[in-house]
C-alpha positions, 0 to 999 in steps of 0.5 A: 706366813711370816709373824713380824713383831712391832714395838709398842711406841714406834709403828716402823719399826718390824723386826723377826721374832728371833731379833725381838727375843734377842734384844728384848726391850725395843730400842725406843723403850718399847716392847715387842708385840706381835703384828697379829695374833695367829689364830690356833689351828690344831682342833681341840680333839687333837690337842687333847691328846697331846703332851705338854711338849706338843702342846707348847710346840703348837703353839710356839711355831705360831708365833716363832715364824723365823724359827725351824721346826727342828730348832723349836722342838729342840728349844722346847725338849731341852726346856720341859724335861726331868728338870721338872718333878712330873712328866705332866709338866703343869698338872691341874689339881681339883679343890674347892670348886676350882681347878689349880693349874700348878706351874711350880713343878720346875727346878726354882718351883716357880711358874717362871721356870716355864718360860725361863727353862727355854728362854736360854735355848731361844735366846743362843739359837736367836743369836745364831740366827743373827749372827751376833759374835758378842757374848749375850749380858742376861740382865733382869731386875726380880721380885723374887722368883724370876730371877732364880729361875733365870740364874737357873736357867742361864748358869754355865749356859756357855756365851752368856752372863747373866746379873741379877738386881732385888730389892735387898728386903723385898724377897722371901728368906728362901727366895733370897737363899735360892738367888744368893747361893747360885752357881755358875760362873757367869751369874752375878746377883746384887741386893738393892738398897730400893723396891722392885720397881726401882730395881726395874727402872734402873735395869730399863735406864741401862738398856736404853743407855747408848753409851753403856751400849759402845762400851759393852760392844767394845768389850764384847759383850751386849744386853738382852733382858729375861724379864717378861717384857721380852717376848720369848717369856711371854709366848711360852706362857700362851702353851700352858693355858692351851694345856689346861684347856686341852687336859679338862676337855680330855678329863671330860670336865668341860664340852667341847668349846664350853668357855672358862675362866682364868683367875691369875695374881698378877704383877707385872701383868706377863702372865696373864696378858699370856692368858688374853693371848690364848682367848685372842687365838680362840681358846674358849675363856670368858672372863680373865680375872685380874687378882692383886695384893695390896698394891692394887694399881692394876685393880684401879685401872680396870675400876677406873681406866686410870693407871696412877703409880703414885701410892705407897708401896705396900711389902706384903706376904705375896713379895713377886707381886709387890709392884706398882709399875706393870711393865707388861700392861702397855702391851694390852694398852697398844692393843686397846688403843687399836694397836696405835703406836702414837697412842700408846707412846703418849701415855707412857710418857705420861706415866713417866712424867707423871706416875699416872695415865688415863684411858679413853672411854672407848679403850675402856669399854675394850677391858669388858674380858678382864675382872680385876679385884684384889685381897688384903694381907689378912684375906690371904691368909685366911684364904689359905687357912680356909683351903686347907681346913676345906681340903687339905691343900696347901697353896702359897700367898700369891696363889691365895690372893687368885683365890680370894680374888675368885670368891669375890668375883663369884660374890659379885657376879653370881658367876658359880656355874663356868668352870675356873682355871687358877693359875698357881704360880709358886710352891707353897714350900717358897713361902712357908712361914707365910704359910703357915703362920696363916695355918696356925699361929703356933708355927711362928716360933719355928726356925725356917727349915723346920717349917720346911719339914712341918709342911712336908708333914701337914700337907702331906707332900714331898719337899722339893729338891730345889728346897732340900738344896738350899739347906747348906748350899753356901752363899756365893752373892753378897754384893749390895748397892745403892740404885744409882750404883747399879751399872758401875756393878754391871761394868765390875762384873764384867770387867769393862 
């Protein structure tokens, strides 16, 4: 049976799953949903045995009904091959009463890698499919670490460009470094004078720009988005929780159907609305526990039901979740809302206008999955000292923040018996003056490579080639520009 997708603000419109990937943002500003969650068929004893690469295609060809079997199993083992640094792909790791389900082990060590490694595969077979001629304008607002993984996964990627935007002190030293030196002659990476969420806004204002549209058509060329409203990022996401299920039922971890938690610090809210994706589809997890930094409007709407961006921006050590627009939360609104189009509509126009939204009481009573809670700058550090003092193991600032997060909720709950999932979405190696410093203040003296080397040393662990790359590579993007600028600097690069 055919899986169409629906957008989000408009109940008419129905399109294929490879005409949402292709366009990526509804053209009423809406984002794509699936018109039902498919239920998982293959049974866990199966799935236990599997590979990643058979998990993630079990669960793709779910959701990816236009496309073939043959086509899928290409995208995914073109996506999931040496490019990562272990044949497990997501190996989950055992430290202090939780399980890390490490998702940096990618070229960009990031978890975005995992979506963004096959975006580019999904995306050229999609447009083969549609029969587009025009060249395919990858563009992508960042909070830090999609946006390499994207430049990664799109450079040289013949019949693409891609242009990346950041908020110019809004990064990491080494996630500006990775973006910054990228190769490719079709990637293009812009600093902003501004946050992630104005860089975001200005990327969605071109997306649904009709005139910008015309020009680009005529020039030959159109958009499409590898931010994680699209749905070709969101669904690939869906496999690795799939595979953690499916790995501690093969460890003997937990029983067969025993239900788990998912803890995953979130922002802009893709990963773990992936993770209520698998719970619809039957995957076995009691609660989803929401993690935020200091900019907690997500830990709010789930205290509250009301969504209120007007706040001070807050730049903390855990830079990707720096965020006080969820794009990805209005597809779990759509979901609450009965998958009510008008509903969901009217409230996002409300956020436009005002900043804030509320919720009806019987949506929020539909949030009983979800635990939302949220760590301070020094929790998180004390976090990662305390882990690593405990275990030996090093994990980065987002990261901590899940785990902190974690101990709250056992504190709050009295929930210590259901096994628990963190999703552990970047190396620590991306952070590690963050790092570090939350180790031992004496760190702060240190240049940033020879914390790199101090790292490799006191957590026992390999530096990543993505890392060992980045030493000398030269900086090829110096572009910066006011937010306004930022589509004069989409028609220079593309010579419009």
């Amino acid at each position: 049976m055919e899986l169409m997708y629906a957008s989000t603000r408009d109940a008419e419109e129905k399109v294929t799953a490879s005409y949402a990937i292709l366009k990526g943002l509804a053209k009423d500003g809406g984002l794509y949903v699936p018109s039902f969650i498919p239920s998982l068929e293959t049974d866990m004893d199966t799935l236990s045995k599997m590979s990643y690469q058979e998990t993630a295609y079990e669960v793709l060809k779910l959701f990816l009904t236009d496309f073939t079997e043959e086509e899928l199993k290409h995208c995914i083992n073109a996506a999931y091959d040496s490019k990562f640094d272990t044949e497990e792909i997501a190996p989950l790791v055992y430290a202090d009463d939780a399980y890390y389900l490490e998702l940096f082990h990618g070229p960009t060590i990031a978890f975005k890698d995992m979506a963004l490694s096959i975006l580019p595969h999904l995306l050229i077979t999609a447009a083969r499919k549609n029969q587009v001629k025009n060249d395919i304008v990858i563009l992508t607002a960042t909070s830090g670490d999609t946006g390499k993984a994207a430049l990664a996964g799109f450079a040289d990627v013949e019949g693409t460009k891609i242009i990346v935007f950041y908020p110019k002190n809004g990064v990491s030293p080494i996630q500006e470094k990775q973006m910054v030196t990228q190769k490719g002659e079709n990637t293009f990476v812009v600093g902003i004078h501004g946050n992630f969420d104005q860089a975001q806004t200005g990327v969605k204002e071109m997306f649904s720009d009709v005139a910008l549209a015309k020009e680009m058509d005529a020039a030959g060329y159109q958009f499409s988005s590898a931010n994680s409203i699209n749905i070709g990022r969101l669904v690939p996401q869906i496999a690795y929780y799939v595979y953690a299920y499916a790995k501690m039922y093969a460890n003997g971890v937990i029983a067969k159907d025993e239900k788990i938690n998912i803890v995953v610090p979130t922002g802009n809210f893709g990963n773990i609305l992936a993770a209520f994706y698998a719970k619809n589809m039957g995957l076995p997890v009691a609660k989803l526990i929401c993690a935020s930094n200091e900019n907690k409007v997500l830990y709010d709407f789930f205290s509250t039901g009301k969504y209120d961006k007007n706040r001070e921006f807050v730049l903390t050590s855990s830079p990707s979740m720096d965020i006080l627009i969820s794009s990805n939360l209005e597809r779990l609104i759509y979901q609450i809302a009965g998958a009510s189009a008008e509903k969901n509509a009217e409230l996002m126009k409300s956020l436009s206008a005002t900043g804030a939204y509320e919720i009806t009481p019987e949506m929020k009573e539909q949030l009983s999955d979800f635990y939302g809670n949220y760590t301070d700058e020094a929790e998180t550090a004390e976090t990662i000292r305390e882990l690593y003092q405990k275990t030996g193991y090093l994990i980065d600032t987002h990261t901590a923040v899940a785990a902190g997060v974690y101990h709250k909720y056992k504190k709050d709950t009295g929930d210590t018996e259901t096994k628990t999932v963190i999703a552990s979405t970047a190396s620590p190696f991306k952070f590690t003056r963050s790092v570090m410093n939350a180790i031992d203040g004496k760190y702060d003296s240190f240049g940033e490579f020879e914390l790199v080397d101090e790292m490799s040393k006191i957590g026992n662990v390999p530096i990543p080639q993505a890392i060992e790359e980045i030493r000398t590579a030269k900086v090829r993007h110096e572009t910066v520009c006011k937010v306004e600028e930022m589509p004069q600097e989409v028609k220079r690069f593309l010579g419009i």
